[in-house]
C-alpha positions, 0 to 999 in steps of 0.5 A, a space after each residue: 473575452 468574458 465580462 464577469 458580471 457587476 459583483 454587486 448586492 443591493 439592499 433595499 428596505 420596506 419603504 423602497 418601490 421596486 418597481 422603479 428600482 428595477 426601472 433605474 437598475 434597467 436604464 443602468 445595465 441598458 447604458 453600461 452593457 457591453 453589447 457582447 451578447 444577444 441577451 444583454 444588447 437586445 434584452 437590456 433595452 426591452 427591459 427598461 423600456 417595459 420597467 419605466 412603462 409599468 413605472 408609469 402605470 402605462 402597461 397591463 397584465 395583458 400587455 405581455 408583461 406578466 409572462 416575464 414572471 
């Protein structure tokens, strides 16, 4: 069995922080992920973690981050 995705657009303005957009989008996909594949059970959990640390100002450059990019 295939999952097809969210089908969703999120639209964001000047004002918003993306940052912590993605930090909550992470915790969403992290809590909502079927666990079918590798990616999405190991990948989601390692995002929000890295998203809600650089949120907080508690990761740098040279943590490793900078090479998701």
């Amino acid at each position: 069995q295939s999952g097809l995705g969210t089908a969703a657009v999120i639209v964001m303005d000047k004002s918003t922080d993306v940052v912590k957009a993605i930090a909550r989008l992470s915790d969403f996909y992290q809590h909502e992920s079927c666990g079918q594949c590798t990616p999405c059970r190991e990948g989601t959990g390692w995002l929000a973690k890295m998203m809600n640390r650089f949120g907080k100002k508690k990761i740098k450059d040279h943590d490793g981050f900078g090479d998701l990019f």
